[in-house]
C-alpha positions in Angstrom: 30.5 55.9 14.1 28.1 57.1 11.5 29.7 57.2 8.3 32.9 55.0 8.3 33.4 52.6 5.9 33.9 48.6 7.8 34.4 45.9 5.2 32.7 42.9 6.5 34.0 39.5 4.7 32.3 35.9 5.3 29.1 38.0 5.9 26.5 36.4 4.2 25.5 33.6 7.1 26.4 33.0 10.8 29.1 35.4 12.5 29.7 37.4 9.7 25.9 37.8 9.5 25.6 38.8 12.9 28.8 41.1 12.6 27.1 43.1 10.1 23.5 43.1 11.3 25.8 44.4 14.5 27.8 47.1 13.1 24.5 48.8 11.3 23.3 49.0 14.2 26.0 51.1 15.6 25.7 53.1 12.4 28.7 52.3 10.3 28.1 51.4 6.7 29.1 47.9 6.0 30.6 46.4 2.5 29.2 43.3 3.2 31.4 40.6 1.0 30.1 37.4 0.3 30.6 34.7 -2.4 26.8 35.2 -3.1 23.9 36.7 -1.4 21.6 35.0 0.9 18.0 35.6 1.7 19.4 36.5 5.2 21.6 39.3 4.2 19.7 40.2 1.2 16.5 40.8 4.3 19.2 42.6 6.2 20.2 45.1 3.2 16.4 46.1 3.2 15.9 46.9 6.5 18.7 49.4 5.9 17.1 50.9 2.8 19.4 53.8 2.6 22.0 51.8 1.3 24.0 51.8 4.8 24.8 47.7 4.0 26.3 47.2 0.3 26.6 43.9 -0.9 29.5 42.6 -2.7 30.3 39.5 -4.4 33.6 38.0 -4.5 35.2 34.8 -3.4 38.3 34.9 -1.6 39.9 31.6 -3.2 40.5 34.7 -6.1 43.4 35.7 -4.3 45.0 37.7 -7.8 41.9 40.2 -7.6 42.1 41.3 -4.7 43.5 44.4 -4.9 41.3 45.5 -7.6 38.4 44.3 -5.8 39.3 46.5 -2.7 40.3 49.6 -5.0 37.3 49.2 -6.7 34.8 48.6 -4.0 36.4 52.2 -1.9 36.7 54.2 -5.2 33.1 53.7 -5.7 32.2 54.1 -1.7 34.3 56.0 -0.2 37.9 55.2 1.8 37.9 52.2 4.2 37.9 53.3 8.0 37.8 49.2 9.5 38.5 45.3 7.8 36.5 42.3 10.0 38.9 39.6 8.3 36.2 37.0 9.4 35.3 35.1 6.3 37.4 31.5 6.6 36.4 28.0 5.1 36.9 24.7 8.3 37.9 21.3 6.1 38.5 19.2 8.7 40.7 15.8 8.1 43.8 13.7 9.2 46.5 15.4 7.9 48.5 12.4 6.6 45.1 12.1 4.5 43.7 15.0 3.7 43.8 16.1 0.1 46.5 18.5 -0.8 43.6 20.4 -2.9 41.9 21.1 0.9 45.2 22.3 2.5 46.1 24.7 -0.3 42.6 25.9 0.1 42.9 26.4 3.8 45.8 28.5 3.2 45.0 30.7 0.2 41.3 31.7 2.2 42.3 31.6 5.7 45.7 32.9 5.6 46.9 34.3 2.0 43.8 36.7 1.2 43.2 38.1 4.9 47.0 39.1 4.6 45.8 40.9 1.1 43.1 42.2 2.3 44.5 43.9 4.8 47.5 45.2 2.7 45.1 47.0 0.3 42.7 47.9 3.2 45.3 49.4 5.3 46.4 51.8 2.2 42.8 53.4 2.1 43.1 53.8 6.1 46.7 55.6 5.6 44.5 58.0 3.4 41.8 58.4 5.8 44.2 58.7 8.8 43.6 55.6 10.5 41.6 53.0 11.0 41.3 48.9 12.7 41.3 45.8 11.2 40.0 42.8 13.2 41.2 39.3 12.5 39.0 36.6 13.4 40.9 33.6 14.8 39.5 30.5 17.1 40.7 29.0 20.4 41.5 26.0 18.4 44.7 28.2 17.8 45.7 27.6 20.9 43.7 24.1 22.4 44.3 21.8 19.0 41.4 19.8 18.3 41.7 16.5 16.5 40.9 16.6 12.5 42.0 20.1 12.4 45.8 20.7 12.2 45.4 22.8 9.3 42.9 24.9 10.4 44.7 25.6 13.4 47.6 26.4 11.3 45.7 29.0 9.6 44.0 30.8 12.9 47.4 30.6 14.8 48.9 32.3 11.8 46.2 35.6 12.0 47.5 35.8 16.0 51.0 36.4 14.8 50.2 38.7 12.1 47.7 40.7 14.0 50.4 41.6 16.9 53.1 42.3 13.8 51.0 44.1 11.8 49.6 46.2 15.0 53.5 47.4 15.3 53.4 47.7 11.6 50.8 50.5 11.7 50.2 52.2 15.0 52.2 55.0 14.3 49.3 55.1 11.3 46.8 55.2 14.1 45.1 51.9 12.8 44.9 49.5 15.6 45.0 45.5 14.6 43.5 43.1 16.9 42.4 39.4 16.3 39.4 38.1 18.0 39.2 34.1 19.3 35.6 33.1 19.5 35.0 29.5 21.1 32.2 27.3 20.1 29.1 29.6 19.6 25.2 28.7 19.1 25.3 28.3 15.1 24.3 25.5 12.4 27.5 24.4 13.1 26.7 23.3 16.3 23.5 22.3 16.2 25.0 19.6 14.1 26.7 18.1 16.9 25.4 15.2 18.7 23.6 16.0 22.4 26.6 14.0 24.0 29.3 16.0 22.1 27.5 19.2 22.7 27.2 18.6 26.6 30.5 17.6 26.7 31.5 21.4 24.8 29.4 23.2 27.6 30.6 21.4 30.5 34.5 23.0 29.8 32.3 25.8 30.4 32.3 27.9 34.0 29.2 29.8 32.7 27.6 26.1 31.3 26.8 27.9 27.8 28.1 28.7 24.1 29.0 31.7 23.5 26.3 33.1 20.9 27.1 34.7 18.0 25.4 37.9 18.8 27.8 38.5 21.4 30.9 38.0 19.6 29.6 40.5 17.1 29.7 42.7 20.3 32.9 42.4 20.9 33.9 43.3 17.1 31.8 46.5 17.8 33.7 47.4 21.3 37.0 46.4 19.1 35.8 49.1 16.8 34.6 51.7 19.5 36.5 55.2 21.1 36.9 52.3 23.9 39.0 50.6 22.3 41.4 53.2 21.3 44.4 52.1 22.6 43.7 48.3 22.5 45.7 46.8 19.6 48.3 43.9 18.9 46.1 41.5 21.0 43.6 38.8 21.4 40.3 39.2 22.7 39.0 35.5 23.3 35.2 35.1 23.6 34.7 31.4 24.7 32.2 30.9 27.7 35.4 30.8 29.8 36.1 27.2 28.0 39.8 28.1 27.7 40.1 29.5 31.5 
């Protein structure tokens, strides 16, 4: 894997942390994107000091740029081989209450620029000759949960449009796959009460969250030789919550 190019959005905290602290590790070189750096990433980048991870600011409500932010970002580093769409923001509310402002939001990060991103990304991987883009999604797109009708909206939508856009560009050898995480072991969910928590691991068979680190490790296997001839699906990595 040494030397392909993965762009790696949402990665400055949590998953997307983990994704890219993942993915150097199998030696690809990460474009780490990030609305601004944190110490955690920043500590990461240094551990790689031969510039393997890249840092790159840009926030993905700027939905005009982004094909010059993709043009410019592989231009300067080379063509894209892999997109982790993973980058998303979670408003929850009622939706005969929530604030238009949030649902537009919703839309334009969780929806609209993934879609973009993976346009422009997938014309660098036609000039490489292939490529993957991962789509990260939730089991929420398929279990509901109260206070998040929108959101679910939003992950349901990167199911259809992974198994589309799969047909879209096989014969392109780039394979498109979305990935359904359930609750994992973040500072999400260490903001959850004990009850509520208990209650989450108890839909469990294995009695657990999954953790972030091995969600990352699916993204890599989604990325692998292994998963050559894996595309147009969803991989769901929940602690069996959803079996």
């Amino acid at each position: 894997m040494k030397n392909k190019n993965i762009m790696v959005t949402g990665a400055s905290r949590g998953l997307g942390l983990e994704i890219t602290r993942r993915l150097a590790s199998e030696g690809f070189n990460i474009f780490a994107v990030a609305r601004k750096l944190t110490d955690e990433l920043n500590e990461l980048i240094h551990h790689y000091d031969d510039g393997q991870i890249t840092f790159h600011e840009f926030d993905l409500n700027n939905t005009d740029n982004i094909s010059t932010f993709v043009s410019q970002v592989s231009r300067s580093n080379g063509p894209l081989w892999g997109l982790v769409n993973n980058a998303a923001v979670g408003h929850d509310g009622i939706l005969p209450t929530q604030h238009d402002s949030a649902i537009e939001e919703l839309i334009r990060v969780n929806v609209q620029a993934p879609i973009l991103l993976a346009k422009y990304a997938s014309r660098s991987m036609l000039v490489g000759g292939g490529g993957r883009i991962i789509n990260v999604s939730s089991i929420i797109a398929s279990t509901g949960y109260k206070g998040l009708a929108v959101y679910a909206a939003t992950k349901s939508a990167m199911i259809g449009f992974s198994r589309s856009l799969a047909r879209d560009l096989g014969g392109a050898k780039i394979n498109v796959n979305a990935l359904a995480p359930g609750y994992m072991e973040t500072e999400m969910t260490q903001g959850l009460d004990d009850a509520k928590l208990a209650s989450v691991k108890r839909r469990s068979p294995l009695g657990s969250l999954a953790t972030t680190s091995q969600v990352a490790g699916s993204v890599a296997f989604l990325l692998s030789d292994d998963a050559t001839a894996i595309t147009g699906t969803v991989l769901t990595v929940d602690a069996g919550s959803t079996a």
